[in-house]
VEXLO-369360 format. One line per field, with one value per residue (C-alpha): x, y, z; residue in three letters; residue number from 1. Coordinates in nm, 4 decimals, m for minus. Example, Ala and Ser with C-alpha at 12.3 -4.5 7.8 and 13.67 -1.06 7.14 Angstrom:
VEXLO-369360
u <- 1.2300  1.3670
v <- m0.4500  m0.1060
w <- 0.7800  0.7140
type <- ala  ser
seq <- 1  2
//
This chain:
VEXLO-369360
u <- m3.2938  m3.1524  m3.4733  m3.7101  m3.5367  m3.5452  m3.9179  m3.9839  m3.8173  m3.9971  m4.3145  m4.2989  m4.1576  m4.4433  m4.6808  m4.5219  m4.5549  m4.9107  m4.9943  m4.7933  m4.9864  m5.3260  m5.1982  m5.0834  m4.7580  m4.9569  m5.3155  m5.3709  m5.6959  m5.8491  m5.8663  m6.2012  m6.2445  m6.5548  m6.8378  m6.7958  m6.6381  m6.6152  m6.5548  m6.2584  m6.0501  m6.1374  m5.9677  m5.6822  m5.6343  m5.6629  m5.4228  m5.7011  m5.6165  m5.2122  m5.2988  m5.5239  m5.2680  m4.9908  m4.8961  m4.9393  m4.6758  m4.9289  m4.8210  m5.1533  m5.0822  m5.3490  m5.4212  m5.6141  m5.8707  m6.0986  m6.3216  m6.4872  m6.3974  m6.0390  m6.1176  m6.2241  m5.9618  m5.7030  m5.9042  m5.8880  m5.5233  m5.4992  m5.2947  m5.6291  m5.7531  m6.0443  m6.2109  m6.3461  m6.5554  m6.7709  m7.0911  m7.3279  m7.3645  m6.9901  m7.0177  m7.2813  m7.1156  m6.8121  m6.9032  m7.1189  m6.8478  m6.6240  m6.4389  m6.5549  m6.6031  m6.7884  m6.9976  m6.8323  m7.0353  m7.2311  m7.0902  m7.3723  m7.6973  m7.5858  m7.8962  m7.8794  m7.5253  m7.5467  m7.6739  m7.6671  m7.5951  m7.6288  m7.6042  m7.8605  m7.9607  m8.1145  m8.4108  m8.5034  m8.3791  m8.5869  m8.3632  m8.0180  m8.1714  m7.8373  m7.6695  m7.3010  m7.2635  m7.0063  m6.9625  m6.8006  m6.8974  m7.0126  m7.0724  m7.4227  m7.3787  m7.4243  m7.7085  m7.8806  m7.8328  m8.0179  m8.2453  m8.3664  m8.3274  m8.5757  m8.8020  m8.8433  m8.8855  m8.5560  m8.2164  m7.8473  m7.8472  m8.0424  m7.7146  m7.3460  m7.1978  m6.8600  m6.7126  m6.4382  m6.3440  m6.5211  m6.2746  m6.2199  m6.6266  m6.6729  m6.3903  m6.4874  m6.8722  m6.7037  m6.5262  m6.8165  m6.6778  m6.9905  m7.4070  m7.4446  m7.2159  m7.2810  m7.1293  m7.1214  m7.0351  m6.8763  m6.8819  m7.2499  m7.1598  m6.8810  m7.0921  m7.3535  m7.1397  m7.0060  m7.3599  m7.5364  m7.8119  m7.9202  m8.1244  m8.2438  m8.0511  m8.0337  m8.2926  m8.6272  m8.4814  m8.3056  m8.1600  m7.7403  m7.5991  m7.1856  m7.0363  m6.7304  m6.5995  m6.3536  m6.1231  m6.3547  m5.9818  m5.8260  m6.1093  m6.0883  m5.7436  m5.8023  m6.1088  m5.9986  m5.8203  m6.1830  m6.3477  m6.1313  m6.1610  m6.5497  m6.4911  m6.3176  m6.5174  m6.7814  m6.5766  m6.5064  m6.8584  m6.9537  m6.7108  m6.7876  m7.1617  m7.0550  m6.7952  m6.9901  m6.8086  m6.4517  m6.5490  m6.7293  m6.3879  m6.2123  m6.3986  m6.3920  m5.9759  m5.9566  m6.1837  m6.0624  m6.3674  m6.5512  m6.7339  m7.1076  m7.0507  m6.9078  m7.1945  m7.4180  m7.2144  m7.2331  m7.6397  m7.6532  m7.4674  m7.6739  m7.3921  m7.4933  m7.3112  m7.5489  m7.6714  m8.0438  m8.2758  m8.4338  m8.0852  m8.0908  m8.4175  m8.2413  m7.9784  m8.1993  m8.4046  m8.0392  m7.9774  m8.2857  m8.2176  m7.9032  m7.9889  m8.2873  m8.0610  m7.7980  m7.5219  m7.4433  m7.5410  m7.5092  m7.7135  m7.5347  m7.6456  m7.6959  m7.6503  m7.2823  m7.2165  m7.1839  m6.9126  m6.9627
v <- 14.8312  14.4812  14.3476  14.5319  14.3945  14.0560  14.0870  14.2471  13.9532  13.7188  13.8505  13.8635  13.4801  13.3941  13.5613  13.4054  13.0783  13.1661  13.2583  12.9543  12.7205  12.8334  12.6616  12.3466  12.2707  12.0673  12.0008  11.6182  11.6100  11.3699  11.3943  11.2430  11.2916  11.0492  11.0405  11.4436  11.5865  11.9555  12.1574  11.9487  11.9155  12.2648  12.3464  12.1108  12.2404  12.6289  12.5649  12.7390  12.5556  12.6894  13.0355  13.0480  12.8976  13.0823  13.3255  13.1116  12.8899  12.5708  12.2818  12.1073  11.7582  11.5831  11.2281  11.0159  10.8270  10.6039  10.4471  10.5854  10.3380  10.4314  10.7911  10.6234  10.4271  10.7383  10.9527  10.6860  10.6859  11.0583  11.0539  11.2284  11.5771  11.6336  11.4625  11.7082  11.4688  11.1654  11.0473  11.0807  10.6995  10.6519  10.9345  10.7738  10.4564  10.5920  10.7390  10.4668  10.2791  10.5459  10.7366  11.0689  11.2729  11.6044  11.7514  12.0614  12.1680  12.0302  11.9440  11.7642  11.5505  11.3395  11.0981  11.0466  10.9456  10.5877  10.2767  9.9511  9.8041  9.4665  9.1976  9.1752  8.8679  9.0228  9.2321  9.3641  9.3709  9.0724  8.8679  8.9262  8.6599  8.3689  8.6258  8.7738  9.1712  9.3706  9.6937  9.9541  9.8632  10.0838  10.3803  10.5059  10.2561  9.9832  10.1941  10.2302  9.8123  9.7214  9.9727  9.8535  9.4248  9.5705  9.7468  9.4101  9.1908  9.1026  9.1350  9.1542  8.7475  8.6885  8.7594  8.6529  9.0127  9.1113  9.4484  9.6095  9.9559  10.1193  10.1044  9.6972  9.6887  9.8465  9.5697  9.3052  9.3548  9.4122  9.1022  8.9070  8.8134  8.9337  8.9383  9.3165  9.6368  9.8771  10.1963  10.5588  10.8507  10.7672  10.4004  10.3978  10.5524  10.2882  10.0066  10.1096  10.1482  9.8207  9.6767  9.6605  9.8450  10.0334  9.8425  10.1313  10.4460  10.6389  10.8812  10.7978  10.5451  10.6930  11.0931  11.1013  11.3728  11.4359  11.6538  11.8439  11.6461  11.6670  11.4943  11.5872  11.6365  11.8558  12.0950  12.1392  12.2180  12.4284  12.5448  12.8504  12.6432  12.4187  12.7528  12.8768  12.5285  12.5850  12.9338  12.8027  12.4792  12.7042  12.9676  12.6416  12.5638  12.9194  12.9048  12.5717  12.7379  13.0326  12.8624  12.5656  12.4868  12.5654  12.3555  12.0501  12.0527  11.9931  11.7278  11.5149  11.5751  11.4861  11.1753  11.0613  11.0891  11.2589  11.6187  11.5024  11.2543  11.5082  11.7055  11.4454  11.3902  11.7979  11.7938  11.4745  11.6279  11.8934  12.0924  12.2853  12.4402  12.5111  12.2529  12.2848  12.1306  11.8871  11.7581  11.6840  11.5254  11.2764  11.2303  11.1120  10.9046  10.7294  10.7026  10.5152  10.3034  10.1997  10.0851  9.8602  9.6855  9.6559  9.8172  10.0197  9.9345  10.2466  10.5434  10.8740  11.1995  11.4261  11.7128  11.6539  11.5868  11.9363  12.1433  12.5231
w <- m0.0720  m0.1489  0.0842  m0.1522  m0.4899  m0.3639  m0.2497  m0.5687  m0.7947  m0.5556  m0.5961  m1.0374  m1.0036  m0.7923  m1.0536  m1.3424  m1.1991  m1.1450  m1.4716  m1.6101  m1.4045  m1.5693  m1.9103  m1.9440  m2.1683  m2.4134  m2.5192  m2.6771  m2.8594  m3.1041  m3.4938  m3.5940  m3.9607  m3.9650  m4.0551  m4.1824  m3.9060  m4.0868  m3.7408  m3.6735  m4.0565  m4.0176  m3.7246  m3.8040  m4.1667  m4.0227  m3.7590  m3.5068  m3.2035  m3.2383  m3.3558  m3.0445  m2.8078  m2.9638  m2.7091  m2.4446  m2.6009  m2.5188  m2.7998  m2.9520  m3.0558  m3.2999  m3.2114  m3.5006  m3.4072  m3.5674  m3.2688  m3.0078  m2.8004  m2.8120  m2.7478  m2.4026  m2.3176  m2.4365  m2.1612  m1.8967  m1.9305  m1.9629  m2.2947  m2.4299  m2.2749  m2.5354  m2.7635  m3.0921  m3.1375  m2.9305  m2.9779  m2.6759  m2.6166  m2.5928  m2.3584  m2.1160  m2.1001  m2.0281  m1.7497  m1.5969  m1.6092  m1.3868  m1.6644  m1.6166  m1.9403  m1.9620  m2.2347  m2.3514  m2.6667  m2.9823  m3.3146  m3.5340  m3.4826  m3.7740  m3.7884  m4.1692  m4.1565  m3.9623  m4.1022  m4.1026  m4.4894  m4.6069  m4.8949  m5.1122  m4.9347  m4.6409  m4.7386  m4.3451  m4.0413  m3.9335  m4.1794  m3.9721  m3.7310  m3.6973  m3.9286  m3.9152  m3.7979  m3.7790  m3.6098  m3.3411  m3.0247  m2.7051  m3.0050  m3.1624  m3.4270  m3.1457  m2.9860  m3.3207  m3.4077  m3.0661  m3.1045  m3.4560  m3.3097  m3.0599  m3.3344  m3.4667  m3.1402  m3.1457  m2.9422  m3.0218  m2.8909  m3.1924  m3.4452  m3.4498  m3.4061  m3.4331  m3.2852  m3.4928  m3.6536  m3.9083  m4.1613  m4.0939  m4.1092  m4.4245  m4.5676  m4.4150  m4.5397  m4.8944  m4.8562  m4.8343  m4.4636  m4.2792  m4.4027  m4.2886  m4.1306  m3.9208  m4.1270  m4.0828  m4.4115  m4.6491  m4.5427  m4.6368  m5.0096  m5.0850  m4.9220  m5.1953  m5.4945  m5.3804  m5.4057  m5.0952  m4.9384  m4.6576  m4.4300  m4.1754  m4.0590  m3.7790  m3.8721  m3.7259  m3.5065  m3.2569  m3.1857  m3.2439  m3.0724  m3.1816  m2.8938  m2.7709  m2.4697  m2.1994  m1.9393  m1.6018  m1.4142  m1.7370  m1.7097  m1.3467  m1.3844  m1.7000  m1.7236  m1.9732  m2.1922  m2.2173  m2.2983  m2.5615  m2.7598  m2.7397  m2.8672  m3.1477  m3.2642  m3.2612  m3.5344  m3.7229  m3.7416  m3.9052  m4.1075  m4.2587  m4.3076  m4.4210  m4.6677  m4.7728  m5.1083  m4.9696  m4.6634  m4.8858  m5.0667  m4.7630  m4.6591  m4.9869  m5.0270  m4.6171  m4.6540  m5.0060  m5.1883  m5.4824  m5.4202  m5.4861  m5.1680  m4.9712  m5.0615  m4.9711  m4.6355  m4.5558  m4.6095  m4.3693  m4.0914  m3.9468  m3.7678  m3.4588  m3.1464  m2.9077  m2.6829  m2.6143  m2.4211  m2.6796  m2.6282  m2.2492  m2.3228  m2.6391  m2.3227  m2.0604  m2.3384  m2.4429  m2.1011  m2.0550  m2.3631  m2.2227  m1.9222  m2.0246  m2.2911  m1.9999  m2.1899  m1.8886  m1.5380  m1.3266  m1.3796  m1.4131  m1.3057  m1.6276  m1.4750  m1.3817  m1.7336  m1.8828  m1.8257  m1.6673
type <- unk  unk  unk  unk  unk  unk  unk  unk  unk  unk  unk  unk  unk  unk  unk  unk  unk  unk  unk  unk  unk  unk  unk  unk  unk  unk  unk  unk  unk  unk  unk  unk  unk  unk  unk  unk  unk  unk  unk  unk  unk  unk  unk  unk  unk  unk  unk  unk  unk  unk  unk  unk  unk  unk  unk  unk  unk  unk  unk  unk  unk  unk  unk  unk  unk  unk  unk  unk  unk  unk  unk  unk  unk  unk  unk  unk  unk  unk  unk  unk  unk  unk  unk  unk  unk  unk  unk  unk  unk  unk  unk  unk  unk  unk  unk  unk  unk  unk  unk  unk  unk  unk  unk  unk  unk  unk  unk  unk  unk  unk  unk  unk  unk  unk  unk  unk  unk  unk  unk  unk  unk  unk  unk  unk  unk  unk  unk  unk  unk  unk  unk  unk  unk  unk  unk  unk  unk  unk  unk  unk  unk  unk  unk  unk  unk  unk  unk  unk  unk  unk  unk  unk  unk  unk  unk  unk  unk  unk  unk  unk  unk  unk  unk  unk  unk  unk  unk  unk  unk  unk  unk  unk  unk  unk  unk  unk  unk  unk  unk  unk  unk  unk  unk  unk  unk  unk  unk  unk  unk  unk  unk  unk  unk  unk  unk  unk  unk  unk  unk  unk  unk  unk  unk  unk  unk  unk  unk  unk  unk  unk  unk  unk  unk  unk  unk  unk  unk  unk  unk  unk  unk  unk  unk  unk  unk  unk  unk  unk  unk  unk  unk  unk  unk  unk  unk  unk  unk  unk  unk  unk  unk  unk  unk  unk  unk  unk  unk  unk  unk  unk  unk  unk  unk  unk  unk  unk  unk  unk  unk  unk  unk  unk  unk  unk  unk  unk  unk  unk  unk  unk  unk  unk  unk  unk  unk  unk  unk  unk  unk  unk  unk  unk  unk  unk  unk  unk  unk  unk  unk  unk  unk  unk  unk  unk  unk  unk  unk  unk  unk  unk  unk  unk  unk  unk  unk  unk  unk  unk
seq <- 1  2  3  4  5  6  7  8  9  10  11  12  13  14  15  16  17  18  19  20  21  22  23  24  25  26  27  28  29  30  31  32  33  34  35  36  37  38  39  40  41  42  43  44  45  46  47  48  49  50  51  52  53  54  55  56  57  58  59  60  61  62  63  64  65  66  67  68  69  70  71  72  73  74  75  76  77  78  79  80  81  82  83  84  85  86  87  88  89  90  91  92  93  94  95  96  97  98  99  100  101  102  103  104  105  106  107  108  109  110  111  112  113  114  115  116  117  118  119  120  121  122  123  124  125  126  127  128  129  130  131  132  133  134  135  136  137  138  139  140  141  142  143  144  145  146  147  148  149  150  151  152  153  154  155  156  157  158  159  160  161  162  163  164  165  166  167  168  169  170  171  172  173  174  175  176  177  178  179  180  181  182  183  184  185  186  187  188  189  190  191  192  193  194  195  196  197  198  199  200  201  202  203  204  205  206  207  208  209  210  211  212  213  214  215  216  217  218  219  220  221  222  223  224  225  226  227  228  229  230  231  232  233  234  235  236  237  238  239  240  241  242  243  244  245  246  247  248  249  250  251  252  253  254  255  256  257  258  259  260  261  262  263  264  265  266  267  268  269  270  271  272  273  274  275  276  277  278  279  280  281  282  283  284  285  286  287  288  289  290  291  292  293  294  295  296  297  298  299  300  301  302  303  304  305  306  307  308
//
């Protein structure tokens, strides 16, 4: 009888150590507010991710960022399991450069929302020859500023750039410290108000893709817990559609600014979920980008990139 107990209480620890090792103790992922991140202040206002995680007892710790770059370096050192947000540049170079990172699901193809903005001084992007840049380096804002050097026969040897944050950008172009910014949101709105214009945007230019991401090794090892997130930046994303005032309020009181340029921020977002292929194809034609310009070296294989 005493056999059978023991086997019995063996058996329900072994299953309860099974079960616990499907969910990890804690789930680090990034707080990316710009440019108008709604899916994420949603899902960080709502509480989503705990209410989801509740009964599995699994702690969610926000982490702010600001650059992508340090989105990468946070996954490299696996203090970051997912990213709510990364643009698909980051992403590529990332993993030419060994960090693998996997595509979980899509969040916006915000083309209207990066620019670069300049003094009144330079009228086109031919006149940032010998002049100072500033601007977030190995992100869609550095993608889009070759991409437009190239537009006009020139390269990113041809002007004195100078990689730092957003925030620091937007500042230091203010400051009269730099000729032109690259800027993204509501960077673009104060750089205006502040005087300077919009030299060329994304839009027309090249195709921004803002995905879902992952730790390759995090969703091997926890492949539901990747699933659920999906599942729930995807009920973020209806609900910021299907609460568009609530949700444009959210954004302007998370962002610090006034409702029209939230408004303005919401319309230039275009949120979306599901990957399709048009966006393989802007993948492959970023990848392709890349490589010419030499910003990464080593191909990747797209089809590795998406998680199943």
């Amino acid at each position: 009888m005493m056999k059978k107990i023991l086997a019995l209480i063996s058996l329900w620890l072994f299953a309860v150590a099974a079960y616990a090792a499907q969910w990890p103790q804690q789930l680090n992922i990034t707080y990316v507010k710009a440019p108008f991140n709604i899916q994420n202040m949603v899902m960080k206002k709502q509480q989503l991710l705990e209410k989801e995680f509740e009964k599995e007892g699994i702690q969610i710790n926000w982490i702010p960022i600001k650059a992508g770059i340090n989105q990468v370096r946070g996954m490299a050192a696996g203090e970051i399991d997912m990213v709510a947000v990364m643009n698909t540049s980051t992403l590529l170079i990332a993993n030419s450069a060994g960090n693998k990172i996997l595509i979980v699901d899509g969040v916006a193809h915000p083309d209207e929302t990066f620019a670069i903005m300049a003094s009144p001084a330079i009228k086109t992007v031919a006149d940032l020859k010998d002049r100072q840049i500033v601007g977030p380096k190995g992100t869609v804002l550095h993608h889009m500023l070759v991409a437009a050097l190239q537009k006009e026969g020139m390269s990113i040897g041809d002007v004195h750039w100078v990689s730092m944050n957003l925030p620091s950008s937007l500042t230091t172009l203010i400051g009269g410290r730099s000729d032109a910014a690259l800027l993204a949101g509501a960077g673009i709105l104060n750089a205006q108000k502040a005087g300077f214009h919009e030299l060329v945007r994304a839009k027309g230019l090249i195709e921004t893709n803002l995905v879902l991401a992952v730790r390759q090794d995090f969703a091997e090892r926890y492949p539901e817990v990747v699933k659920r997130v999906a599942k729930v930046n995807r009920e973020a994303v209806q609900w910021a559609q299907a609460h568009k005032a609530e949700a444009i309020q959210l954004g302007a009181s998370e962002l610090g600014i006034d409702i029209k340029d939230a408004e303005k921020l919401y319309e230039w977002s275009d949120f979306y979920s599901q990957l399709s292929d048009s966006d393989l194809a802007a993948l492959k034609a970023s990848q392709a980008f890349l490589l010419e310009q030499k910003m990464i070296k080593t191909p990747v294989d797209l089809s590795t990139l998406f998680f199943q």
